[in-house]
C-alpha positions as CSV (number, residue, x, y, z in Angstrom):
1,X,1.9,-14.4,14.2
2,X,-0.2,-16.9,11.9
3,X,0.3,-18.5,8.9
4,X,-0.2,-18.5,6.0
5,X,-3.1,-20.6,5.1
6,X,-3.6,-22.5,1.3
7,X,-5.6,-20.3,-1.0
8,X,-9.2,-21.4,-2.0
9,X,-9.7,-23.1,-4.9
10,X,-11.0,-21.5,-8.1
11,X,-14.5,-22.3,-7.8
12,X,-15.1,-20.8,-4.5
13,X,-13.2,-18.0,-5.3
14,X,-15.2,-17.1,-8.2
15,X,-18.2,-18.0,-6.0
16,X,-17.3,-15.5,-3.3
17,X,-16.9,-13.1,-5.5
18,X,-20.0,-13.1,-7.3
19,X,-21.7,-13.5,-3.9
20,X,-19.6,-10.3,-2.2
21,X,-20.4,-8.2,-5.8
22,X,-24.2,-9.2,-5.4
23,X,-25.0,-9.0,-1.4
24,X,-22.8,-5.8,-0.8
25,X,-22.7,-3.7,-4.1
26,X,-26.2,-4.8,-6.0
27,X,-24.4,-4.2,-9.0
28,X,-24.4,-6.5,-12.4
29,X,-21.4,-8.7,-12.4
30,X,-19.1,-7.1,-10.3
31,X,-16.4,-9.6,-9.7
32,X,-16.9,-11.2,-12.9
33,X,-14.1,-11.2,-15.3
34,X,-14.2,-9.0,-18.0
35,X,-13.5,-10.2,-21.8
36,X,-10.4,-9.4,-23.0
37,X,-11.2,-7.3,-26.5
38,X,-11.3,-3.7,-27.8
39,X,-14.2,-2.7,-26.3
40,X,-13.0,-3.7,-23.0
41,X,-13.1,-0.6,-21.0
42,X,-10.9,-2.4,-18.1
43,X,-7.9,-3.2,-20.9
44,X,-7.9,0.2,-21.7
45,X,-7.1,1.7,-18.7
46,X,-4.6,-1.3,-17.5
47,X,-2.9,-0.3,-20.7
48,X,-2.7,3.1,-19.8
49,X,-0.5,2.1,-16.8
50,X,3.3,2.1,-17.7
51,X,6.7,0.9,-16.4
52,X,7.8,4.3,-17.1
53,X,5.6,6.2,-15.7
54,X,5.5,4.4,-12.4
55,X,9.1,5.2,-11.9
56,X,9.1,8.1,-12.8
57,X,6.3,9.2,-9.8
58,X,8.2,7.0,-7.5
59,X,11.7,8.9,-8.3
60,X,10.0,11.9,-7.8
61,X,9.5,10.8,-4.4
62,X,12.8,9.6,-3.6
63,X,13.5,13.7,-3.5
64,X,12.4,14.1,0.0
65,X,14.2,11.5,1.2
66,X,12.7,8.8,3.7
67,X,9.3,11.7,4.4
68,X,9.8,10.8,7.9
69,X,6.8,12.5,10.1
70,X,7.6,15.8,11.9
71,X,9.7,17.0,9.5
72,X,10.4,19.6,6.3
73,X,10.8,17.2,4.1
74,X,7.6,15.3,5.2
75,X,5.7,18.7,4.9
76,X,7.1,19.1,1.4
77,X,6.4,15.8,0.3
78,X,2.7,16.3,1.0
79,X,2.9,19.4,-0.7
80,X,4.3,17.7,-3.9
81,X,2.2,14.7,-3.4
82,X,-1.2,17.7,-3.5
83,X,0.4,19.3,-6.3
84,X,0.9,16.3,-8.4
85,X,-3.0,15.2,-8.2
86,X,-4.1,18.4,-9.1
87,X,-1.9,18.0,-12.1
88,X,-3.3,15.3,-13.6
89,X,-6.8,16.2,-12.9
90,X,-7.8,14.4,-9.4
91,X,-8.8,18.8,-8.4
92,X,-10.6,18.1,-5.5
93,X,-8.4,17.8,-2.8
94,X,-8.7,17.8,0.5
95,X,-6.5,17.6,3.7
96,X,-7.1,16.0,6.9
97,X,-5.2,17.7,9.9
98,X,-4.6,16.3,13.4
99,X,-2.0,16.5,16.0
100,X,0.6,14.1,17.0
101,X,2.5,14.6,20.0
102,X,3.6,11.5,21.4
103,X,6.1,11.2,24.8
104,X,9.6,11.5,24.4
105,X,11.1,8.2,23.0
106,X,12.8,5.6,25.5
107,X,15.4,2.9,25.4
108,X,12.6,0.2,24.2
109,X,12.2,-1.3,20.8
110,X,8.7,-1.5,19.1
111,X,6.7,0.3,16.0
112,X,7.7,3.8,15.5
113,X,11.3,3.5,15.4
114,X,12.3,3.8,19.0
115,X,14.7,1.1,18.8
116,X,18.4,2.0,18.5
117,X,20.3,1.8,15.2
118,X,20.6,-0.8,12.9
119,X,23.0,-0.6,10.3
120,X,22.1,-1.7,6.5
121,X,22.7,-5.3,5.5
122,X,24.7,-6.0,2.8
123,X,23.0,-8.3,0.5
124,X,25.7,-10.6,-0.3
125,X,28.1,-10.6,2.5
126,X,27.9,-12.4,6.0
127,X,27.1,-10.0,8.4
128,X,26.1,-11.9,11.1
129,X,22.3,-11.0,11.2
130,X,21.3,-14.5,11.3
131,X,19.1,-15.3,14.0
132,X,17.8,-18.6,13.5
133,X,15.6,-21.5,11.9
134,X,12.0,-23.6,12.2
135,X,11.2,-21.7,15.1
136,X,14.3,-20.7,17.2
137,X,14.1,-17.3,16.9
138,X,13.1,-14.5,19.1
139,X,9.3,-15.0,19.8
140,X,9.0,-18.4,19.2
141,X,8.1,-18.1,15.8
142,X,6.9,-20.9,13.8
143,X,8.3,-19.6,10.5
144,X,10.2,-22.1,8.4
145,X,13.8,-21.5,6.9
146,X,16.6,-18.8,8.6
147,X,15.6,-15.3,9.9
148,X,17.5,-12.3,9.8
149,X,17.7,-9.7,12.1
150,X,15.5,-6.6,11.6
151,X,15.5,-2.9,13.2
152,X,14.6,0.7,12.3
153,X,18.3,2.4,11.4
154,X,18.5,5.8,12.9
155,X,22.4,6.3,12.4
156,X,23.1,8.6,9.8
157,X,26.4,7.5,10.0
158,X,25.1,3.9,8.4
159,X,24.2,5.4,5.2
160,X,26.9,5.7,2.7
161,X,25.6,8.2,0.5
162,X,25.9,11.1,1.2
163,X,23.7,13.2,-0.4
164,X,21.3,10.9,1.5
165,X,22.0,11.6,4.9
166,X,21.8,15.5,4.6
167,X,18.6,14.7,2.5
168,X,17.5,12.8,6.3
169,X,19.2,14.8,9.3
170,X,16.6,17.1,10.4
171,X,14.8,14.7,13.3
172,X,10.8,15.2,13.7
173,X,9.2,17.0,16.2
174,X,5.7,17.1,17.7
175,X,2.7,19.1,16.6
176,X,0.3,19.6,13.4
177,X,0.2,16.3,11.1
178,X,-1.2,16.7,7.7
179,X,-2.5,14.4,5.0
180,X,-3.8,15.0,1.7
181,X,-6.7,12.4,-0.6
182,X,-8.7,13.5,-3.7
183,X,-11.6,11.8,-5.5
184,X,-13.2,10.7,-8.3
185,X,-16.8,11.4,-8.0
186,X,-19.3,8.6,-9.6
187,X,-21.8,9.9,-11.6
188,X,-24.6,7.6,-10.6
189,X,-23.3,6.5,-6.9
190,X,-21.4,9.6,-5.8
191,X,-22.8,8.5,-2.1
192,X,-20.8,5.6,-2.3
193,X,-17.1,5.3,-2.6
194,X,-13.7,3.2,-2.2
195,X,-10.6,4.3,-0.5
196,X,-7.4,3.3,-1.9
197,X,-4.3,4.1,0.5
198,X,-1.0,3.8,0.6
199,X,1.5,6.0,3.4
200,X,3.6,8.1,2.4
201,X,5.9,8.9,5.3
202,X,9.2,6.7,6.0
203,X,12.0,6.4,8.4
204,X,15.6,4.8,8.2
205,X,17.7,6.7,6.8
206,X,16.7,6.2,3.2
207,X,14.7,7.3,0.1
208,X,11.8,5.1,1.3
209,X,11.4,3.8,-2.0
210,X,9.5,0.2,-1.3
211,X,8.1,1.1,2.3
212,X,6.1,3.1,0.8
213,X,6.9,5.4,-1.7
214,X,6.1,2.3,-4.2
215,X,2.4,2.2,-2.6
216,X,2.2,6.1,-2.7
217,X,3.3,6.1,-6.7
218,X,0.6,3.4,-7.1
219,X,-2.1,5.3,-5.8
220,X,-1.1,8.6,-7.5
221,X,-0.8,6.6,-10.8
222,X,-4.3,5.0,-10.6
223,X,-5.4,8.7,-9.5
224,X,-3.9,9.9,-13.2
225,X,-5.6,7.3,-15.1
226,X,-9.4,7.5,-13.6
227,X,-8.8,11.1,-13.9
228,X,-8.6,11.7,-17.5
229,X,-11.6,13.1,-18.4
230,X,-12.4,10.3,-21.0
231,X,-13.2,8.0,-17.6
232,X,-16.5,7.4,-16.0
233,X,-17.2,5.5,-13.0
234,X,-20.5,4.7,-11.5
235,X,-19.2,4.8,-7.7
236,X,-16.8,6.9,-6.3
237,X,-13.2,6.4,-5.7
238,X,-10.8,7.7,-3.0
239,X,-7.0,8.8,-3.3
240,X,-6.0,8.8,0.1
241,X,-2.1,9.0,1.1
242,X,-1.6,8.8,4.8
243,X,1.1,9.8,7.1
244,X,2.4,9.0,10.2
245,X,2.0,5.3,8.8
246,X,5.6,4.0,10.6
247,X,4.6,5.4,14.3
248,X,1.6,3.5,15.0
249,X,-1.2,4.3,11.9
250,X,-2.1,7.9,13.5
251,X,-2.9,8.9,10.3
252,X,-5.4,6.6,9.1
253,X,-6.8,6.4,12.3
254,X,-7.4,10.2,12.7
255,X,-9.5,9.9,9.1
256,X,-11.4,6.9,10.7
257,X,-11.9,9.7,13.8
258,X,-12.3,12.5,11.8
259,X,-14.7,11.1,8.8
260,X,-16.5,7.8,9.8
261,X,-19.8,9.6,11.0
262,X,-19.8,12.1,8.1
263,X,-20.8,8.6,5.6
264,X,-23.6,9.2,3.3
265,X,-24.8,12.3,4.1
266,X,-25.0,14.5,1.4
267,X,-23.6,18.4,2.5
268,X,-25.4,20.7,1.6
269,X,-29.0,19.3,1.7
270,X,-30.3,18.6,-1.6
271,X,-26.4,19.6,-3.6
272,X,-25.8,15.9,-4.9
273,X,-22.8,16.4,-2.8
274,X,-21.3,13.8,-0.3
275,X,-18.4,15.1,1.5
276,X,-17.3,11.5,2.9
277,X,-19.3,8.9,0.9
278,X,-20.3,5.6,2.3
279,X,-17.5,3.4,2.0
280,X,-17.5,0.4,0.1
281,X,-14.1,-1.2,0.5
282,X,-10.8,-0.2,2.0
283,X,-7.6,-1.5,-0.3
284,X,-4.0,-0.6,1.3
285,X,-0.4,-0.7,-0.6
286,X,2.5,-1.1,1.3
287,X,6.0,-1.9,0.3
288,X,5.1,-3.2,-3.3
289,X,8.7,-3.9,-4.8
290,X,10.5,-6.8,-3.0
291,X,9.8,-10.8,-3.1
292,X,13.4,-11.8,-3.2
293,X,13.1,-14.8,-0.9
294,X,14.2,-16.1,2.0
295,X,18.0,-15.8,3.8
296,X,20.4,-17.8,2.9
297,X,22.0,-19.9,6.3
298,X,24.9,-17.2,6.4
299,X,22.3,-14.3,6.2
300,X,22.9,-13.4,2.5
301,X,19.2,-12.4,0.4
302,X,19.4,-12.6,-3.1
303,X,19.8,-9.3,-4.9
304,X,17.1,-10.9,-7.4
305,X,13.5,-11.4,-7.5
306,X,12.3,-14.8,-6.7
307,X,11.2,-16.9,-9.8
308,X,7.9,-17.2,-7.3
309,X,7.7,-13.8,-6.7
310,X,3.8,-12.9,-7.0
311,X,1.1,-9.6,-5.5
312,X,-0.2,-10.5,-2.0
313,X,-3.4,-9.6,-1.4
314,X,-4.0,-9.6,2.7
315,X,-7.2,-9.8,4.5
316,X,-7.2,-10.0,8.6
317,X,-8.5,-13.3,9.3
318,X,-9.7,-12.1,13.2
319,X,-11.2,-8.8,12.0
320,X,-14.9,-8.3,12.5
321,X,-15.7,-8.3,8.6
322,X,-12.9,-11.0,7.7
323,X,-15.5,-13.0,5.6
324,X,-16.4,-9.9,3.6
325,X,-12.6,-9.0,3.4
326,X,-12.0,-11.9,2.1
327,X,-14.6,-11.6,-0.4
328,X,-13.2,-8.8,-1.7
329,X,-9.9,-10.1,-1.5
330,X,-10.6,-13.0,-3.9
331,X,-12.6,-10.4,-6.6
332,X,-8.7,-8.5,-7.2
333,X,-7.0,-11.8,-7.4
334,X,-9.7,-13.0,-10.5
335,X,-8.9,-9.2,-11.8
336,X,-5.2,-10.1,-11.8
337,X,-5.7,-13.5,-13.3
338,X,-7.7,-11.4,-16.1
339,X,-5.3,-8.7,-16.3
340,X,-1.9,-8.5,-15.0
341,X,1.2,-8.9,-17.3
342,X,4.2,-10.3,-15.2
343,X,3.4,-11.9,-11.7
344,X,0.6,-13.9,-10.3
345,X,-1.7,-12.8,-7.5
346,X,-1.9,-14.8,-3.9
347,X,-4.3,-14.4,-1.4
348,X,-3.4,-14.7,2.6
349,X,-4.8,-13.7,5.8
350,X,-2.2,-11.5,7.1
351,X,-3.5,-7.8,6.9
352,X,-1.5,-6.5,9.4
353,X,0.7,-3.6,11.0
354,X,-0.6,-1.3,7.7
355,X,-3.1,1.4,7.2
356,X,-6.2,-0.6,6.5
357,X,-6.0,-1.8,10.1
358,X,-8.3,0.9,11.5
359,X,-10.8,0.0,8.9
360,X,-10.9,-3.3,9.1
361,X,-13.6,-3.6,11.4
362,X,-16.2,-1.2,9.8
363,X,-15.4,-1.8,5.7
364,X,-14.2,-4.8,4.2
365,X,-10.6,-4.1,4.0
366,X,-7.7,-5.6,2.3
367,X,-3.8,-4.8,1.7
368,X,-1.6,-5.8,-1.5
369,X,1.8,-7.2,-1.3
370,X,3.6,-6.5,1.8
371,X,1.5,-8.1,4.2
372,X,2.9,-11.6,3.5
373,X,5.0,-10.0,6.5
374,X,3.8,-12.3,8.8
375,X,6.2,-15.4,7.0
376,X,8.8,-12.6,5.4
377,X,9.0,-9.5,5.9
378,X,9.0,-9.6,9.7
379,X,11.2,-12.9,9.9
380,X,13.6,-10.3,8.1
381,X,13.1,-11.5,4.5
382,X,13.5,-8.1,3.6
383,X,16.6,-6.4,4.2
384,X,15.3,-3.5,2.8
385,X,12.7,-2.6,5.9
386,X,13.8,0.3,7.0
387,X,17.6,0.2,6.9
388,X,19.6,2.3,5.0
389,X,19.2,0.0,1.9
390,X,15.6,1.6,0.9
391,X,17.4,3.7,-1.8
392,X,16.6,3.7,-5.5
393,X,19.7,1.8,-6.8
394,X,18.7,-1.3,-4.5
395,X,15.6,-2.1,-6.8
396,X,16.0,-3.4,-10.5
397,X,13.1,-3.2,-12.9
398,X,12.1,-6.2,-11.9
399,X,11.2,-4.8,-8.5
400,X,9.7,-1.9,-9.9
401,X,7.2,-4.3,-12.2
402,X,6.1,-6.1,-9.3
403,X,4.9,-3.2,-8.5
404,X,3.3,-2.3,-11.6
405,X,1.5,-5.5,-11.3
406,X,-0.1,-4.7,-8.2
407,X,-0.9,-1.5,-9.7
408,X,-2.5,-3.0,-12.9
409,X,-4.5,-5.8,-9.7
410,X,-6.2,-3.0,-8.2
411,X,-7.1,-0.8,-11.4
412,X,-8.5,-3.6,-13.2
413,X,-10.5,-4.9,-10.1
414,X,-11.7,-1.1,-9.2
415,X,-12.6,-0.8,-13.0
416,X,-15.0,-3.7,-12.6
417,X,-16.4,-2.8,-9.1
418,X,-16.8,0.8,-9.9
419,X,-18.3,0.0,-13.6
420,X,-16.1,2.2,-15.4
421,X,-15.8,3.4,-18.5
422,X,-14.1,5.2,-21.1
423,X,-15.4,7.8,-23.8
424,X,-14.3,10.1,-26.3
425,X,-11.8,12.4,-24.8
């Protein structure tokens, strides 16, 4: 893994943004910050995204349980997800379909789970996870401070609540996949768009509230509020909630397969339609809610949010577009400076192991808050990541307004890219 790399300084990060909003959009001062005042049509919509309202999408969720892929309650979690869009006006939705039928799983460890069980941490008592310090760990890593272990729990016998594990017994099985997006459509641009992810499937035993139903709620919240009918944009904007995120990124990668030669062209000839726009930008959300800091030297993580605790936003530094990425990157962290109410924003160059992966290469593509991963989550910062501890009454509000933030980072910089605004009702 890398590291984390010092953030540019303020001058060339408002320089690379102007230059990404003039070379790649050829739109007036895209990037730029927008005043602050009543007639700011970016404040308005920012204020339109609540505490409240955030939870309440994300408990809506937590119904289905950890959505793990192959299952009923992955099925009807896509079905609620489709059903809640249409409810707040985001009509036009679509579903991409694709099969996943992967061999039968072995003894090995590695992304999707096929590890054996690992049972939840307990945040405040020695449990023996620690693994090591400054680079003693497994791998070789180079990250400073004490590790803990991690691991994808698949004992149902490790979560305590009950209601929880009959909520998670039914194990997935190969076959059909489904996942659903909607879009706004710009009324002077509708050939041009931005997609604007998060996954909504989960695994370990859980509610899968921060990996990811607090990236789904995001992007279903900013789908509600450019929705209203009061909202304009000049470019298009997609709503896309992927599954089968936790075994491998099949889903985004079968809409990469499905829908990357369908860019632009407008279906039927002459309608004004564009069935799969040209993209513009790729922005992920994964795992939005927890910056509690590092293990203690007996294992222990604070049940807390760090004082520090700020909105990653993650570009790949060895993708093919990193400069670009980057770019855009550094245009949502001037939007949080303008706009977000709580926490900082911090840019890195660890997009990785998320959804914008199979983008990364063909759109500038960038991820918000999880992907700090490379010096937390996967040094087991987190003991949240996929354990039986991804449950509602693990997160405080102040987890819940980190994610708000992150929200109120990518609406305020898709308000400016975008040119949006907001009319009479």
């Amino acid at each position: 893994m890398r590291t984390l790399t010092r953030p540019l300084t303020t001058s060339l990060t408002f320089g690379l943004a102007v230059a990404f909003a003039t070379s790649v959009f050829a739109t007036p001062a895209v990037g730029a910050v927008a005043p602050q005042s009543q007639d700011d049509p970016t404040q308005t919509l920012v204020n339109r995204l609540t505490l409240d309202n955030y939870k309440t999408t994300l408990k809506g969720l937590t119904q289905f349980g950890d959505r793990r892929q192959g299952t009923q309650r992955n099925r009807d979690a896509v079905d609620w997800i489709e059903a809640q869009l249409q409810a707040v006006g985001c009509t036009n939705t679509e579903r991409v379909t694709y099969q996943f039928n992967p061999p039968p799983p072995n003894a090995g460890g590695g992304r999707g789970g096929r590890g054996g069980p690992t049972a939840a941490p307990d945040l405040t008592t020695p449990t023996g996870g620690l693994v090591g310090r400054n680079g003693n760990g497994p791998g070789g890593s180079s990250i400073y401070g004490y590790r803990g272990r991690t691991g994808v729990n698949r004992d149902l016998a490790a979560q305590p609540d009950e209601r929880i594990r009959e909520l998670n017994r039914e194990e997935p099985v190969n076959g059909e996949r489904t996942e659903v997006f909607c879009t706004k459509v710009g009324t002077t641009r509708p050939h041009e768009m931005y997609i604007v992810g998060a996954h909504m499937d989960g695994h370990g035993v859980n509610e899968a509230v921060n990996d990811d139903g607090s990236g789904t709620a995001l992007v279903m919240e900013l789908a509600r509020i450019f929705s209203s009918p009061d909202v304009q944009t000049d470019v298009s904007i997609r709503f896309a909630l992927w599954n089968n995120e936790e075994t491998g990124l099949n889903g985004a990668t079968a809409y990469v397969e499905q829908r990357r030669a369908l860019q632009g062209i407008e279906n039927p000839a002459g309608s004004g339609l564009y069935p799969e726009p040209t993209w513009l930008g790729m922005i992920q959300h994964d795992m939005m809610l927890w910056d509690h800091g590092a293990p203690r030297a007996d294992g222990t993580v604070s049940r807390d949010q760090r004082a520090e605790a700020d909105v990653n936003i993650e570009f790949q530094s060895n993708s093919d577009l990193a400069d670009a990425s980057r770019a855009l990157a550094f245009v949502f962290k001037a939007a949080a400076d303008a706009y977000n109410t709580d926490y900082p924003a911090t840019v890195g160059p660890h997009m990785t192991n998320t959804d914008s992966t199979p983008f990364m290469n063909i759109v500038a593509s960038i991820s918000l808050r999880e992907n700090e991963r490379g010096a937390h989550t996967g040094a087991g910062w987190n003991p949240t990541w996929h354990t039986p501890l991804d449950v509602w009454a693990t997160f405080t509000d102040d987890d819940f307004r980190l994610g708000l933030n992150a929200a109120q980072t990518t609406l305020s910089a898709l308000s400016q890219l975008t040119g949006a605004t907001v009319g009479p009702r």
